[in-house]
N, C-alpha and C positions, 0 to 999 in steps of 0.2 A: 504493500500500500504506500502509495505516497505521501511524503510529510507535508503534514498543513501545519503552521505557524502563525499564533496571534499575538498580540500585545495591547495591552488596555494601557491607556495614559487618565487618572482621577486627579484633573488640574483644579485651580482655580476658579476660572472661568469656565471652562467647557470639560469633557469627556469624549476620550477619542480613544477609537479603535481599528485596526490596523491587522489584516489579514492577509497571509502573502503562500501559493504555492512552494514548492517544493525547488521549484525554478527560479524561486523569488517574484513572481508575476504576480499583482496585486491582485485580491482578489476582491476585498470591500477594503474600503478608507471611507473611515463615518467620522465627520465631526458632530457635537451635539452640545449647545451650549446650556449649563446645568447651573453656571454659578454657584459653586459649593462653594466658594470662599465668602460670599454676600456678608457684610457685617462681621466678619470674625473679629476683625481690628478694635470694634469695641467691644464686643462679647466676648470673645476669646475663646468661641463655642463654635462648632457647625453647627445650623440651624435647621432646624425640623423640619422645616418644608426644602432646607435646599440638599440636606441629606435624601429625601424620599424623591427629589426630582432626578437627583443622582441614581440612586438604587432603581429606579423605573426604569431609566438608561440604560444602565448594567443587564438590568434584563434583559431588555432587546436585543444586549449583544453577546448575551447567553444564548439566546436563542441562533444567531447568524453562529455563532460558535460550533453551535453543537450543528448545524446544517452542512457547514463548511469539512464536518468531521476533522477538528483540530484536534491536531498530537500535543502539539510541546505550544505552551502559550506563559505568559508572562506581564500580571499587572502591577503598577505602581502607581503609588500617589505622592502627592509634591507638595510643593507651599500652603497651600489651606490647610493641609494635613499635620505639617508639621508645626502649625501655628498651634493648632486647637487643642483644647484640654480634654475633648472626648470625642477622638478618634480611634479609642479602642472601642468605643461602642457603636460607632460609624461602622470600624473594619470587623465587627463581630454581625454587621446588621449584612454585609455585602458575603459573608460567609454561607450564608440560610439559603442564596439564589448562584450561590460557583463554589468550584469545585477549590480553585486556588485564592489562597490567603495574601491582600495587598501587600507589598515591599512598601514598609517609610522610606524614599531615598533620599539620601541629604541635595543641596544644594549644589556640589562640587561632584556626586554623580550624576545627578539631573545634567550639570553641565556637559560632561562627559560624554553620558549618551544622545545630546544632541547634537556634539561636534562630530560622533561618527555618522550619525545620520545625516547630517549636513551636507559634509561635504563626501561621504560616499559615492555621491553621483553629480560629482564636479571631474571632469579631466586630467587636470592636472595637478601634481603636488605642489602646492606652494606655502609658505608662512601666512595661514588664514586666521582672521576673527573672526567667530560666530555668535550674535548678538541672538538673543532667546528672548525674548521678550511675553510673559505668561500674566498670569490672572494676578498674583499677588509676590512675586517674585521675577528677576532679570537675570540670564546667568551669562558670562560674557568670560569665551573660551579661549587659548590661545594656542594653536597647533601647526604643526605640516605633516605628516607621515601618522605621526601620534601628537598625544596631546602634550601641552607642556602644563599649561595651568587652568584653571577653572574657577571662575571667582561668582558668588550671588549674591547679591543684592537685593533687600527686601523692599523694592517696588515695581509693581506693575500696574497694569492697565483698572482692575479690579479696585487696588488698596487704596491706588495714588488718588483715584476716582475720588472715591468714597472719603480718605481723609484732605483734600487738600481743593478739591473743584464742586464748590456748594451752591453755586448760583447757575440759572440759565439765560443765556451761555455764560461760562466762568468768567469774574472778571479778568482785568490783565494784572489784578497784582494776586490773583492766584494762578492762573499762569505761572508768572515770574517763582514763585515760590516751589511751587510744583518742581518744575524745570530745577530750580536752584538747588532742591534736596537731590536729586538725581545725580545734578551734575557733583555735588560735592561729594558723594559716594565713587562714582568714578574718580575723581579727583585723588583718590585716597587709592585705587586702584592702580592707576598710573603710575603712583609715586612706588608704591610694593611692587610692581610687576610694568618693569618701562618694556620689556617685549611686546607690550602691548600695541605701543608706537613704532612699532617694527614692522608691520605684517603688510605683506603685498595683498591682500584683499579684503574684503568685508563681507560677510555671508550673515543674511539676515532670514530667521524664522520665524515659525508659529503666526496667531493671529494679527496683531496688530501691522507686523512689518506688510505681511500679503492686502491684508486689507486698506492699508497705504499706495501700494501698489494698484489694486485695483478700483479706486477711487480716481490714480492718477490717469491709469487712460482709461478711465472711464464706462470700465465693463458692463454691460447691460444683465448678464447675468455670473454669479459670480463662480468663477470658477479659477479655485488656485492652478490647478495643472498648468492653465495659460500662460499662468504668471512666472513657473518656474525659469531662474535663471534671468529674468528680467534687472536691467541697472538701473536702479534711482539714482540720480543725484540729489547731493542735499540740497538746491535750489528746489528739485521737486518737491521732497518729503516737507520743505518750509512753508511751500504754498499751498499745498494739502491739510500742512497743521492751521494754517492762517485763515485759509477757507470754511475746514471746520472746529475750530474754536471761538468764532464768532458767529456762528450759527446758531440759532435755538435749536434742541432736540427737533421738535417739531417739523422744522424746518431742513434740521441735516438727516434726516432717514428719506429724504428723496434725492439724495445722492447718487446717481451712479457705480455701482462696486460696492457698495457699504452696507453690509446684510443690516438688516431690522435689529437683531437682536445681541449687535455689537456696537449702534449708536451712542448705547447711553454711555458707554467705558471709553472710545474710538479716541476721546481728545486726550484722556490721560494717560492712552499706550503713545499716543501722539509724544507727549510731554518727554517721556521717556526715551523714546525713539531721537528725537530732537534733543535732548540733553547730550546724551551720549555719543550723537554726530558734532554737536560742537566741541563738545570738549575736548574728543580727541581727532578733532578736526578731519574728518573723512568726509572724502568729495563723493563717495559713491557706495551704495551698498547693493550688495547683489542677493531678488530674493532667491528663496529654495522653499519649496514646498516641502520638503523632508523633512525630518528634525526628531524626536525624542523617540519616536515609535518605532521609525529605522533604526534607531542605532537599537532598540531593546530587541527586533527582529534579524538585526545584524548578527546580535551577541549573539541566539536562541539558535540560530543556523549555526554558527560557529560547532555550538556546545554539542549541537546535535548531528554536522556534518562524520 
């Protein structure tokens, strides 16, 4: 029989699953945005209804699991997870509907596995960053061949939102604030780890970078595959954040590229995103639709090659 191979990602923001023949030929890629992380920041709890929108998720992809006849699969969970003070009784409730028990992965594996996914299906080997930009966490990697370092940051798209952008549309001196927390965590980064201003390219995942991307030209419907490998410049990504951070919600969910139900977060992965291009001055980023799930599908074939 041939090996099937899955990997669940239980993020912040969304819930994504990832199933790959035996050939590695995809077989489903489901995003599904669940927001488990909603409010942890002041609760410091997953919340009841966004644990049970997660666990309904899961379901569905118990089911694609068990259709696709997976051998060797492999989930983990990330930043909200490791925030919250009751994620053993999260990862006890996701136990009752699968077979396999979540991995907590720190911050500097999350990194990790998304720099092999990243840049697994880039050409050439060169000295790359890989900017990850998730729900309530950033992890920003630095490799060629292998990794060298792997650093996270506790802001994303999700947390930044939610502590730092309270008006509609934000003002500009939350903006400015936003941007300023970010930028002074990378700041601290650079100073620990200067290979960072070393690297011949920029590879950017997950949601907010693609959804950058697909805003910028303007996709009518959205589809990341398009996008892969696509270069923003930062003149682009500034005019996208400029466009929609002065937008009322209302107003920025008839966007072009910009699903409905990444609107309300979209300016504060923005923030992020834009931090981290100015600070360490990068003229261009390159997206990749790959990222955390390839690399956990990388390892699983490895293990099981």
């Amino acid at each position: 029989m041939d090996k099937v191979f899955a990997a669940i990602d239980i993020g912040s923001n969304s819930t994504n699953l990832l199933i790959v023949d035996q050939s590695g030929k995809t077989l489903e890629r489901v995003v599904r945005t669940t927001r488990l992380g909603a409010n942890i920041a002041t609760t410091g709890a997953l919340g009841a209804e966004a644990m049970q929108r997660t666990i309904d998720c899961l379901r569905e992809y118990e089911s694609l699991i068990k259709q696709h006849n997976v051998v060797h699969r492999r989930t983990v969970a990330t930043a909200a997870c490791r925030a919250a003070n009751n994620t053993n009784q999260f990862f006890a409730e996701i136990q009752k509907i699968s077979d396999t028990e979540p991995e907590l992965i720190s911050g500097e594996v999350e990194g990790a596995l998304s720099f092999v996914g990243a840049t697994g299906s880039l050409d050439e080997k060169m000295p790359t960053l890989v900017v990850d930009i998730g729900g309530a966490s950033t992890e920003l990697m630095v490799g060629t061949d292998t990794l060298d370092f792997a650093v996270s940051l506790p802001f994303g798209a999700v947390n930044l939102t939610e502590s730092e952008l309270h008006r509609d549309p934000p003002r500009p001196e939350e903006l400015t604030n936003a941007i300023s927390l970010v930028s002074d965590a990378v700041d601290d980064v650079a100073h620990n780890y200067p290979l960072i201003g070393q690297v011949d390219r920029v590879v950017g995942v997950a949601g907010t970078v693609v959804t950058v991307a697909a805003v910028e030209v303007g996709q009518k419907t959205f589809n990341p595959s398009a996008l892969h490998k696509l270069k923003l410049s930062r003149d682009a990504v500034e005019d996208v954040f400029r466009t929609l951070a002065t937008e009322s919600l209302n107003d920025r969910v008839f966007n072009p590229g910009l699903p409905r139900d990444r609107a309300d977060i979209i300016v504060g992965g923005c923030c992020v995103l834009v931090a981290v291009m100015r600070r360490l001055q990068i003229s261009e980023i390159i997206v990749s639709q790959y990222n955390l799930l390839d690399g956990l599908i990388s390892e699983l074939r490895k293990k099981k090659s």
